[in-house]
C-alpha positions as CSV (number, residue, x, y, z in Angstrom):
1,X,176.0,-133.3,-239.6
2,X,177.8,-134.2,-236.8
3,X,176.1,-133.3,-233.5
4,X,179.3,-132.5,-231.5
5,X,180.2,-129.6,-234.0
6,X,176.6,-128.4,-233.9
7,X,176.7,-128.0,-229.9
8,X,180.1,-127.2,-230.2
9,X,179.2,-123.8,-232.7
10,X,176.3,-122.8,-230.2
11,X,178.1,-122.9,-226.9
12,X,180.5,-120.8,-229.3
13,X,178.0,-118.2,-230.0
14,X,176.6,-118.3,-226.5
15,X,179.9,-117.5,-225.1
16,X,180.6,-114.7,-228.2
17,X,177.2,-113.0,-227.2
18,X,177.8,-113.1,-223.8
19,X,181.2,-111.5,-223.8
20,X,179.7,-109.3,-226.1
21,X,176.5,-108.5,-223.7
22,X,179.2,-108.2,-220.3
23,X,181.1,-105.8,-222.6
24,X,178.2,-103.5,-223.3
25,X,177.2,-103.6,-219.7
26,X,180.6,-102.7,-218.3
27,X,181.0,-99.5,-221.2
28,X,177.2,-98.4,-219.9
29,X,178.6,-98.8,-216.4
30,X,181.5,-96.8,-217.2
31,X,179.9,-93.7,-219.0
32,X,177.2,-93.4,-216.1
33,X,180.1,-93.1,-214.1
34,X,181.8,-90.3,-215.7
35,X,178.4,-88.5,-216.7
36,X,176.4,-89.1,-213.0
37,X,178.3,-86.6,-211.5
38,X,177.6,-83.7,-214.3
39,X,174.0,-84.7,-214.3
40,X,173.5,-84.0,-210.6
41,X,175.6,-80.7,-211.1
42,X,173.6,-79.9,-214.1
43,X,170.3,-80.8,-212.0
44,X,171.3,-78.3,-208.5
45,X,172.0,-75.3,-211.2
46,X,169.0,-75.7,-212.6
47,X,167.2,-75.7,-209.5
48,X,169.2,-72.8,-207.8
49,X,168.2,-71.0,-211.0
50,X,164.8,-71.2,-210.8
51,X,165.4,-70.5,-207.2
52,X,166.7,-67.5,-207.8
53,X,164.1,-66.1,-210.1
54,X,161.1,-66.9,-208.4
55,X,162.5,-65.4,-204.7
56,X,164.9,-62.6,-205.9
57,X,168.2,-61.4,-204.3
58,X,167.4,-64.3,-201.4
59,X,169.4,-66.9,-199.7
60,X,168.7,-70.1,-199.5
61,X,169.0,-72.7,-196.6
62,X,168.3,-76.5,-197.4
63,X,165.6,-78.0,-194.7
64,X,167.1,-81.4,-196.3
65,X,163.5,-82.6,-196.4
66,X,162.6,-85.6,-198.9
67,X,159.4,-87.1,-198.7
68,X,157.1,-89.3,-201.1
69,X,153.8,-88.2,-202.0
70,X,152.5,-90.7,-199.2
71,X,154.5,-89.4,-196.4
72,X,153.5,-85.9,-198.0
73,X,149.6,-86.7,-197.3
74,X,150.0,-88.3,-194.3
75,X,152.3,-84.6,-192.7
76,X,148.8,-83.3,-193.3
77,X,148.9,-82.1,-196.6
78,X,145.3,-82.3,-197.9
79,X,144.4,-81.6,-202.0
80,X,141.5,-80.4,-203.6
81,X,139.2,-83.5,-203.7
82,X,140.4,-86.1,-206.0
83,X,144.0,-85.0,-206.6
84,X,147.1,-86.5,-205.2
85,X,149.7,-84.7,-203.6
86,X,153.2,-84.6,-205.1
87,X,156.8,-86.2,-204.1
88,X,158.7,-83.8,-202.4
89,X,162.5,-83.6,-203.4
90,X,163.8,-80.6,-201.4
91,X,162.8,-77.8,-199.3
92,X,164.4,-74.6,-198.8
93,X,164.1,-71.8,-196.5
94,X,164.1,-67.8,-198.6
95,X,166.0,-65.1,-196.1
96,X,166.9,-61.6,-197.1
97,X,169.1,-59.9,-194.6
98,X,168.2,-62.0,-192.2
99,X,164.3,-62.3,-192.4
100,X,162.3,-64.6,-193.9
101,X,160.9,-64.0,-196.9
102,X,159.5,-67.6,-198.2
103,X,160.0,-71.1,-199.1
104,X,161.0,-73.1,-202.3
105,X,160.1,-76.5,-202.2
106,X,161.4,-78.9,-205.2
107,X,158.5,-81.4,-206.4
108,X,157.5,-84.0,-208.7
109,X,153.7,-83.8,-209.8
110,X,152.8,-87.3,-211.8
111,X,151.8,-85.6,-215.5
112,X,150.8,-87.2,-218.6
113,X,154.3,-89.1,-219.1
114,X,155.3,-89.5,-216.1
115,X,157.0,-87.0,-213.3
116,X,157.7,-83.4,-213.8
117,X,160.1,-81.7,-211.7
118,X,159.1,-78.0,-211.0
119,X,160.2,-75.8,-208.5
120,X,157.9,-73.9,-206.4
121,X,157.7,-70.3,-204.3
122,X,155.7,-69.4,-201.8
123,X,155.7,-66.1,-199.7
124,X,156.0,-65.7,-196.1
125,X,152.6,-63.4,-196.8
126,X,150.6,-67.1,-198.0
127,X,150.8,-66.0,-201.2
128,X,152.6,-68.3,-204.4
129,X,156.0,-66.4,-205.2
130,X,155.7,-68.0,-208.8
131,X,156.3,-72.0,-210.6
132,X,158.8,-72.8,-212.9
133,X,159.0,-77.0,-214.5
134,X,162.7,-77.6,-214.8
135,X,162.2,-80.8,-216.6
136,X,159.4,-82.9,-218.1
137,X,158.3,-86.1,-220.3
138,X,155.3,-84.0,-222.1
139,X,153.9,-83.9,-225.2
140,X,155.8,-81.5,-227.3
141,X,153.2,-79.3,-228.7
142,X,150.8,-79.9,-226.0
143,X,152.2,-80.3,-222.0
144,X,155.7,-79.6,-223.0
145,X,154.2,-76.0,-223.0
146,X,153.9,-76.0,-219.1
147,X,157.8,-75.4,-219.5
148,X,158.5,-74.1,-222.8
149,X,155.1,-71.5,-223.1
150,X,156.6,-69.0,-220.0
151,X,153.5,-67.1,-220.0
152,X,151.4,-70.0,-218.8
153,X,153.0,-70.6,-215.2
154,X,153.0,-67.1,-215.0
155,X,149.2,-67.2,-213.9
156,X,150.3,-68.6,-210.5
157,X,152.1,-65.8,-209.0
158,X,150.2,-63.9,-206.6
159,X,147.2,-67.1,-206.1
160,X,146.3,-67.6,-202.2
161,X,148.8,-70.1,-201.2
162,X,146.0,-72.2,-199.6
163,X,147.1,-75.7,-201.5
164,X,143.3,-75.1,-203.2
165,X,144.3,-74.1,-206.7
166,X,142.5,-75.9,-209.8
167,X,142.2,-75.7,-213.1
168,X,139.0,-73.7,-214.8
169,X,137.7,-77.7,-215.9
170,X,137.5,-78.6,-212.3
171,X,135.8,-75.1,-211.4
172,X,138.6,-73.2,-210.0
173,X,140.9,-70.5,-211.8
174,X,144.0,-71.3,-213.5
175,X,143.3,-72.0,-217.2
176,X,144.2,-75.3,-218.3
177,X,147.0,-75.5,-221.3
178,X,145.2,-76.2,-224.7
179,X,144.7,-80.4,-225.1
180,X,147.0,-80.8,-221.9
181,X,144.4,-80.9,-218.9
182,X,146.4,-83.6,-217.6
183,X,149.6,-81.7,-217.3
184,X,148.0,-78.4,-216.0
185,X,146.6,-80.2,-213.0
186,X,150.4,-81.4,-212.5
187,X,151.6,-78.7,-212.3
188,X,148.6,-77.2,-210.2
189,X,149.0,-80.4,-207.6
190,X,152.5,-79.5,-207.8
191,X,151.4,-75.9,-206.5
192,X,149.1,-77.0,-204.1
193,X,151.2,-79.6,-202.4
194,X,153.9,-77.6,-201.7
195,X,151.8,-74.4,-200.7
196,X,149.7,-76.8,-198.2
197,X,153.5,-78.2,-197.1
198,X,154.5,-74.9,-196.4
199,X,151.6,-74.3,-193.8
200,X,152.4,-77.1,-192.3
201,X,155.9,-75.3,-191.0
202,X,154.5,-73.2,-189.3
């Protein structure tokens, strides 16, 4: 065979795969584009939802506060030994007719696959308004409950907002979600670190 042809038919299919490669790129490229937009919209109604159903009948005011679970600990935000505070995505000040009523701060907890997002309520009395996960990569079945089982985050409305919370394995109160002990102390660190943030302001 000749050699010529031979090198000829693989530059060939080099360039063929990578047109066909710069193609698939530039249609990804192009669909993010159109869909990044309605994802971020989808994201702040979500969040403004469970804004609104933890703190009734409030308004909210963004603190426009982002902080990584590093710069979270080192504002003074101190767990229950052995836990981790969370990533802070957002913060935002609860008024009704003028007063203060609360906080809700957005965070994101690591869980058994990776980062849930969950919005949290605390009162201006130090107590927690309520939780709510507004999304998750848990187990279905198992920590996919912390969102889809509504009666479980339920247990954390009306806990001392002291950033002390754990689970009933670790010897505090909040009963853990049945072969999920990873995700309930997410979502509990979730609690915690924005209840101990909240102090922090005072």
């Amino acid at each position: 065979m000749d050699n010529s042809k031979k090198e000829g038919g693989i530059v060939q299919l080099v360039v063929v795969l990578g047109l066909i490669t710069f193609i698939c790129a530039l249609l990804l490229g192009v669909i993010n584009g159109v869909t990044a937009d309605k994802i971020t919209q989808n994201g702040i109604e979500t969040r403004n939802a469970a804004m609104a159903e933890i703190i009734p009948d409030a308004d909210f005011e963004d603190l426009d506060t982002a902080l990584s679970a590093e710069d979270v600990a080192a504002a003074g935000v101190t767990l229950p030994a052995g836990r981790t505070a969370a990533q802070i995505d957002g913060v935002y000040k609860a008024t009704k007719d003028g007063e203060e009523i609360g906080y809700c701060v957005q965070v994101e907890p690591k869980g058994f696959g990776g980062n849930l997002t969950m919005i949290v309520g605390i009162n201006a009395d130090g107590t927690v308004a309520g939780a709510k996960v507004t999304s998750h990569a848990e187990t279905p079945g198992l920590g996919a409950k912390s969102q889809a089982d509504p009666n479980w985050i339920t247990q954390f409305a009306g806990q001392t907002a002291d950033g002390q919370l754990k689970v009933t394995k670790d010897g505090g109160t909040i009963n853990a979600i049945t072969g999920a002990t990873i995700t309930s102390r997410a979502v509990t660190d979730g609690v915690n670190t924005a209840a101990a943030y909240v102090a922090t302001l005072g």
